[in-house]
N, CA, C and O of each residue as an XYZ file, in Angstrom:
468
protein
N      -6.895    -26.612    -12.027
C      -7.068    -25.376    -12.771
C      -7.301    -24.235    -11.786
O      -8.251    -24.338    -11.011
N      -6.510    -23.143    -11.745
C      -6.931    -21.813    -10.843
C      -8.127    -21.142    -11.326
O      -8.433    -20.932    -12.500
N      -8.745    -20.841    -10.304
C      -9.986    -19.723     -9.742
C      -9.715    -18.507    -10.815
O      -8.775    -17.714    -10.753
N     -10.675    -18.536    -11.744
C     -10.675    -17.362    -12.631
C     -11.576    -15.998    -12.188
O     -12.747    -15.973    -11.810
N     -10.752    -15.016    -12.340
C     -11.607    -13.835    -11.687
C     -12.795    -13.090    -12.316
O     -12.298    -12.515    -13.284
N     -13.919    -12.842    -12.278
C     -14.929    -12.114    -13.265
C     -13.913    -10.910    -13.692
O     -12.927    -10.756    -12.971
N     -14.059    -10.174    -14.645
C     -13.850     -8.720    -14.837
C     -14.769     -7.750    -14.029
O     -14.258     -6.833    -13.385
N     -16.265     -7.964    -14.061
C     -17.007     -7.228    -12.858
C     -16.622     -7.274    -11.430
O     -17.102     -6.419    -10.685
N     -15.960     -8.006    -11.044
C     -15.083     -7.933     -9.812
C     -13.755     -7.445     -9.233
O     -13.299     -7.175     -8.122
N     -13.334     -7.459    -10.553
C     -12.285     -7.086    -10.743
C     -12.057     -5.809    -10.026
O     -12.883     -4.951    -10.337
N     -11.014     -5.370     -9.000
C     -11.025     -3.711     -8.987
C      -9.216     -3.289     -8.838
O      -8.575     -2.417     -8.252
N      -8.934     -4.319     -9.622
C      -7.095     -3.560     -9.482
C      -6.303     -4.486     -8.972
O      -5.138     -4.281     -9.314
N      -6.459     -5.602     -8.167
C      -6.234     -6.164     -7.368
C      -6.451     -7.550     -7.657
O      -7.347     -7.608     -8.500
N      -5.926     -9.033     -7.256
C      -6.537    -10.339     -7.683
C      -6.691    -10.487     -6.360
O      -6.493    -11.658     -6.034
N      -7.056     -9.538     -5.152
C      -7.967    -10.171     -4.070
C      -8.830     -8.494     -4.176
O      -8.548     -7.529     -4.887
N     -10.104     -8.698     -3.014
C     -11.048     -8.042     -3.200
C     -10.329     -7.125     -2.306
O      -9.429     -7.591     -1.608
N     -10.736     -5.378     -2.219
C     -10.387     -4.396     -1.569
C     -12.312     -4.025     -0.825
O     -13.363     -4.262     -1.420
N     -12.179     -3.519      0.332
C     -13.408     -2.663      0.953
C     -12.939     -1.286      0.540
O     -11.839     -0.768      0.727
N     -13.648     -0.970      0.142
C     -13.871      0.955     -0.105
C     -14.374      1.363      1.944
O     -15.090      0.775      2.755
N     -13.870      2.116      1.983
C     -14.005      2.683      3.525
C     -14.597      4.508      3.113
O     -13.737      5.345      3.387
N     -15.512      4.904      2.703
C     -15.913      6.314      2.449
C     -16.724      6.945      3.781
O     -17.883      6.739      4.141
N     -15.333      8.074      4.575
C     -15.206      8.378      5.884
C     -16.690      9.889      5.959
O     -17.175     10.453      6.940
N     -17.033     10.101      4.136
C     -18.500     10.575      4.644
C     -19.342     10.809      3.636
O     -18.911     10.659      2.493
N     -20.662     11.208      3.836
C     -21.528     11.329      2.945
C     -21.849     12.260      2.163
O     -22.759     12.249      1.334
N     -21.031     13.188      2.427
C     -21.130     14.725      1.490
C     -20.251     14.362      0.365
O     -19.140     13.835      0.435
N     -20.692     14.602     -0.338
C     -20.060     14.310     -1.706
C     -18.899     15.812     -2.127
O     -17.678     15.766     -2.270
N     -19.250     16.280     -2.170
C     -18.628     17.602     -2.203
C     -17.125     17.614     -1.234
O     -16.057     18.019     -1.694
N     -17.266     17.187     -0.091
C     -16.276     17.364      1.000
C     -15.462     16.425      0.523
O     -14.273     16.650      0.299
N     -16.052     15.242      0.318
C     -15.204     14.055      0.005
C     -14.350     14.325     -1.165
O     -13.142     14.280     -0.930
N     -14.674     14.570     -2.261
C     -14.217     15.190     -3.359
C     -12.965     16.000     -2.998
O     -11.849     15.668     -3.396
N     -13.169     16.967     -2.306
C     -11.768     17.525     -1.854
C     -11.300     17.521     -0.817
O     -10.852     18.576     -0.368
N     -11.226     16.077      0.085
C     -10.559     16.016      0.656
C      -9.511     14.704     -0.054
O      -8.350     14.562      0.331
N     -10.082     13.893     -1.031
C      -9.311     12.905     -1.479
C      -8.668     14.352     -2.182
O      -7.566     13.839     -1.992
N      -8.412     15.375     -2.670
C      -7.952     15.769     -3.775
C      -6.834     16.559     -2.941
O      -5.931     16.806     -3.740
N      -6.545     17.007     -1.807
C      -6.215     17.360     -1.209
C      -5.070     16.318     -0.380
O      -3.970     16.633      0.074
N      -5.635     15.209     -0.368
C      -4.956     13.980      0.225
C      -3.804     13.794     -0.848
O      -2.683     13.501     -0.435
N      -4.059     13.974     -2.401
C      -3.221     13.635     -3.428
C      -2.358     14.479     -3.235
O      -1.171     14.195     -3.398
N      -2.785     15.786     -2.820
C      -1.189     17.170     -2.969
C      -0.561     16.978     -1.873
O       0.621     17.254     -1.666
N      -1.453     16.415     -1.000
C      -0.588     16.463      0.312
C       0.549     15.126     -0.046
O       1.660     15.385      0.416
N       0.492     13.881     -0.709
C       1.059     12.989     -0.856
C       2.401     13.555     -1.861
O       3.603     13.315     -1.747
N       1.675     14.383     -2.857
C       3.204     14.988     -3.652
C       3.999     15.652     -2.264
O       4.676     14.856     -1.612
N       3.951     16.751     -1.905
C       4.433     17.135     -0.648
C       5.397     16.213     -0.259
O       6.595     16.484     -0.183
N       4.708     14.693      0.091
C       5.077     13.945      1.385
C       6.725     13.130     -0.046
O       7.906     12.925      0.234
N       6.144     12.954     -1.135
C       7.046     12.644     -1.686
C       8.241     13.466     -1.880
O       9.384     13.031     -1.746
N       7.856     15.011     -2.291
C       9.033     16.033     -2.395
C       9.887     15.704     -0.974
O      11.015     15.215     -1.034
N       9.286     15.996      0.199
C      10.068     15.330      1.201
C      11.118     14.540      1.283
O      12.333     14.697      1.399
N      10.101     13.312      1.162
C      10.917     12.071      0.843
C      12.270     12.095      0.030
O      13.257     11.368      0.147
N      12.063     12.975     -0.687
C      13.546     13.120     -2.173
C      14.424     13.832     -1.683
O      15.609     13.708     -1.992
N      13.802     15.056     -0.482
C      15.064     15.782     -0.161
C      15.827     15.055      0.974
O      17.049     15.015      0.831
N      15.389     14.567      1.901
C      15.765     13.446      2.682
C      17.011     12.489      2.502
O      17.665     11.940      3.389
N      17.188     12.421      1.031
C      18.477     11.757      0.588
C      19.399     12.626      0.702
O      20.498     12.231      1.093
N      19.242     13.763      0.453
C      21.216     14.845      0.537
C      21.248     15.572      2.022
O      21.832     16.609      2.338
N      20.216     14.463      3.046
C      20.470     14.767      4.355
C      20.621     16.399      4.425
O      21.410     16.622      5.343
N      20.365     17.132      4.073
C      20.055     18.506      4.522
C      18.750     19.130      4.839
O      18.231     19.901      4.032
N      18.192     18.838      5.966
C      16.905     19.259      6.694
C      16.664     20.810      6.435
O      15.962     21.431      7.232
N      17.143     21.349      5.507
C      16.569     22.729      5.281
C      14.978     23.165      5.106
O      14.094     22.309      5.156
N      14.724     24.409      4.921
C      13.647     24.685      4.892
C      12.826     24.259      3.420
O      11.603     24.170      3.307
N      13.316     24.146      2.898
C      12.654     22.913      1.476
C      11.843     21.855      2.052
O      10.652     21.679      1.796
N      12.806     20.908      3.130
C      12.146     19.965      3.684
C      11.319     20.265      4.677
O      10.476     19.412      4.955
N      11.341     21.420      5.388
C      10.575     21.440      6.627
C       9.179     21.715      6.217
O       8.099     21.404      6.718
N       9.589     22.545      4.920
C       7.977     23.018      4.261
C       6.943     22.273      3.666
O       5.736     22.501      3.580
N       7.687     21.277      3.244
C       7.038     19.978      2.323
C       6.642     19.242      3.630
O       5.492     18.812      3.711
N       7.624     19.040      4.799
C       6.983     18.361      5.912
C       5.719     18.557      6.574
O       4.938     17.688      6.964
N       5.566     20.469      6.692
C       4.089     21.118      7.012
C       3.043     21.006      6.244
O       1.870     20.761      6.528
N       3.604     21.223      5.158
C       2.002     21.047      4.193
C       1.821     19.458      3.763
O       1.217     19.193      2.724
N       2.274     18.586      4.460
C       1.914     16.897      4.080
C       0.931     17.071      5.256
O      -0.284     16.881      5.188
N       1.537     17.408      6.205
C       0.639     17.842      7.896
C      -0.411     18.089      7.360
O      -1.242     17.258      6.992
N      -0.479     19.320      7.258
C      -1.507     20.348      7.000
C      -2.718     19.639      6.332
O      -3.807     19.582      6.904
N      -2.515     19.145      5.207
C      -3.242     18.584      4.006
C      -3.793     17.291      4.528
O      -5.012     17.155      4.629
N      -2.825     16.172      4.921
C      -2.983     15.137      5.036
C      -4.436     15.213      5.893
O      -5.371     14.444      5.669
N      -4.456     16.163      6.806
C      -5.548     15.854      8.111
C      -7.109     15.762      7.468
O      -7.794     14.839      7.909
N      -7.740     16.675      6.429
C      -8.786     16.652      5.664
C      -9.185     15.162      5.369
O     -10.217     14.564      5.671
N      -7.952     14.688      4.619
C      -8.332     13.735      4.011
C      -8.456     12.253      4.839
O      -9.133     11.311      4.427
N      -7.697     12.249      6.033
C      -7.717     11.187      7.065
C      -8.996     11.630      7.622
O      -9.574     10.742      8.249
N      -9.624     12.802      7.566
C     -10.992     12.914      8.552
C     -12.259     12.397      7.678
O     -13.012     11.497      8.049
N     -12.405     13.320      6.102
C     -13.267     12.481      5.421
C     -13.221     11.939      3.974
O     -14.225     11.724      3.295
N     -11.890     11.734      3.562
C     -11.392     10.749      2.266
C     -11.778      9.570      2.350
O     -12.159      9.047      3.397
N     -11.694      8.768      0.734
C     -11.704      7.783      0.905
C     -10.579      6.682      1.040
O      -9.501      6.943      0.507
N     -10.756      5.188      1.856
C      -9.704      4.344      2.126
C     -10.235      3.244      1.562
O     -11.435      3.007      1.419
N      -9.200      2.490      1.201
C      -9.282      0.829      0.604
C      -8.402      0.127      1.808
O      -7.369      0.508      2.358
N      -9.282     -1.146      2.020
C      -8.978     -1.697      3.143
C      -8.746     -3.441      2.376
O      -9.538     -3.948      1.581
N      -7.798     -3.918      2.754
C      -7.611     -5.449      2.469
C      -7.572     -5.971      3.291
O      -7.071     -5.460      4.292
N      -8.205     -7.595      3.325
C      -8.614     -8.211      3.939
C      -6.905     -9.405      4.129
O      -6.777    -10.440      3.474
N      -6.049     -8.995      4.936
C      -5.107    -10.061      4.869
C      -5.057    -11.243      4.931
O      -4.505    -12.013      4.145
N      -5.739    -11.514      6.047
C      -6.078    -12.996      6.741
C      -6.745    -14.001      4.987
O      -6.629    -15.185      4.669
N      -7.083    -13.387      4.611
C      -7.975    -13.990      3.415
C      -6.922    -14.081      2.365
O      -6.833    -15.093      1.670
N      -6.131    -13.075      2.225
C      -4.793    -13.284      1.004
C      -4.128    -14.612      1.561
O      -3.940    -15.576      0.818
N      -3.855    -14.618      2.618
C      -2.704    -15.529      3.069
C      -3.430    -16.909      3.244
O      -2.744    -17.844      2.832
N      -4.289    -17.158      3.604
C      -5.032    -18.415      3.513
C      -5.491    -18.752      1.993
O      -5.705    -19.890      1.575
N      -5.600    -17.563      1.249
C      -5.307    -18.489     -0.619
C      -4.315    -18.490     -0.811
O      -4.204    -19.283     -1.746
N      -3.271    -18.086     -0.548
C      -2.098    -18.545     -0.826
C      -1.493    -19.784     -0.089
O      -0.699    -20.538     -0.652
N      -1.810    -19.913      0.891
C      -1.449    -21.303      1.648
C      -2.293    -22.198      0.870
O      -1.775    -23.310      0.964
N      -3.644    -22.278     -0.063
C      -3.717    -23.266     -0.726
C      -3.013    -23.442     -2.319
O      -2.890    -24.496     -2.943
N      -2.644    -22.200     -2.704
C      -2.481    -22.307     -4.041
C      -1.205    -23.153     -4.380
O      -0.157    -22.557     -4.130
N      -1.044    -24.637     -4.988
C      -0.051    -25.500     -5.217
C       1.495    -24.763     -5.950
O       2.496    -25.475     -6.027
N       1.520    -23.628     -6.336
C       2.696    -22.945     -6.549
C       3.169    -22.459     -5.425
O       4.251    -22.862     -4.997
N       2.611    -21.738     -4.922
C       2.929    -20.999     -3.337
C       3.490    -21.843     -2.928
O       4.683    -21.551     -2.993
N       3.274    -23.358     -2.262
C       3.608    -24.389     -1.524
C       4.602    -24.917     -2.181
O       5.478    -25.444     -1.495
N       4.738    -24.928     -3.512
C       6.078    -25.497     -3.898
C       7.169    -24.460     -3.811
O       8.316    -24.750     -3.472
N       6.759    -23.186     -4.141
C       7.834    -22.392     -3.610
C       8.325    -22.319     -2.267
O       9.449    -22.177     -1.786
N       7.068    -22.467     -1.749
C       7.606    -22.589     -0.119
C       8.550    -23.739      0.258
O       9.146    -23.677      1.334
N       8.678    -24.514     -0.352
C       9.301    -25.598     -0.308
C      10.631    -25.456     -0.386
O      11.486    -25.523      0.497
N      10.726    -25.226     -1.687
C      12.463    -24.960     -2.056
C      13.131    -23.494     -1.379
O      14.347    -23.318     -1.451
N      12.166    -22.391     -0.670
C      13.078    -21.691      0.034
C      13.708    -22.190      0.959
O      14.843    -21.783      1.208
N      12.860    -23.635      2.015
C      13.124    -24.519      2.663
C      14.695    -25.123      3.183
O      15.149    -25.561      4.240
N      15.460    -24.759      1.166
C      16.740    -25.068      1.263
C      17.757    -24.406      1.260
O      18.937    -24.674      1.033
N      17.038    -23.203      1.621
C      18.257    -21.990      1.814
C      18.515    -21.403      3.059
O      17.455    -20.947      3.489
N      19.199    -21.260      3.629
C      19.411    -20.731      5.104
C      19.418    -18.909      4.223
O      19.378    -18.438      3.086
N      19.530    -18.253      6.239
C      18.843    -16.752      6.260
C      19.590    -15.890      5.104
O      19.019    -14.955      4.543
N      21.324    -16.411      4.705
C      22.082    -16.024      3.749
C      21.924    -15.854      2.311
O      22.630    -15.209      1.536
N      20.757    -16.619      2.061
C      20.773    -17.425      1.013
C      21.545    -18.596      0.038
O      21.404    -19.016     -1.110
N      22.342    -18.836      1.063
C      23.401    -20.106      0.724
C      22.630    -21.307      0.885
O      21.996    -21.493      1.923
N      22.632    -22.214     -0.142
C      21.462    -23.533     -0.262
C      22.404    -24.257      1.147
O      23.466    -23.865      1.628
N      21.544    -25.428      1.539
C      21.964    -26.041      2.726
C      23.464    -26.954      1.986
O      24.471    -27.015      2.692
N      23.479    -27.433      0.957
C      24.479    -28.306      0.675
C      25.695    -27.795      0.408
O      26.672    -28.544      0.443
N      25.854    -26.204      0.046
C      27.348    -25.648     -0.498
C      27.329    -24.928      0.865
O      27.719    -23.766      0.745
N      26.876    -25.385      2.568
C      27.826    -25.028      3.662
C      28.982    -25.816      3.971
O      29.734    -25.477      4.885
């Protein structure tokens, strides 16, 4: 039977996240995560113009203010940190994982099973 998770533990995730809060002013923190969010629209508008390959000033501007913005929030926002080493060692026990791991076993890098080469 699998490891059932509390709901009080629960935070989004079916492994645990660390909260990383870069400071103690409440106030600062507040807007620098909020600031981190516009800067991320920015970084996305970017991202979209990036497809019709025309580096115009649309993109260069969205590129400055991801800059601009982003730095607040890398100095005192908050971060969620996962613990990898710990995902991957429950998954190396969980008996589905391992059977899946198994049958990729029979596919070369193509995905062609070993028997229809």
């Amino acid at each position: 039977m699998r490891e059932s998770i509390k709901m009080e533990d629960y935070d989004g995730f079916p492994w645990k996240s660390t909260r990383v809060e870069r400071t103690r002013i409440l106030p600062l923190r507040w807007i620098a995560n909020w600031l981190g969010s516009v800067a991320t629209d920015h970084l996305l508008k970017g991202v979209y113009l990036d497809e019709d390959s025309n580096y115009g000033w649309r993109y260069k501007y969205h590129a400055k203010m991801w800059k601009y913005l982003n730095k607040p929030y890398e100095k005192w926002g908050t971060y969620y940190t996962i613990d990898m080493s710990a995902i991957i060692s429950k998954l190396d026990q969980d008996p589905d994982h391992q059977e899946l791991m198994k049958r990729l076993k029979d596919y070369n890098e193509d995905g062609i099973p070993y028997w229809e080469e």
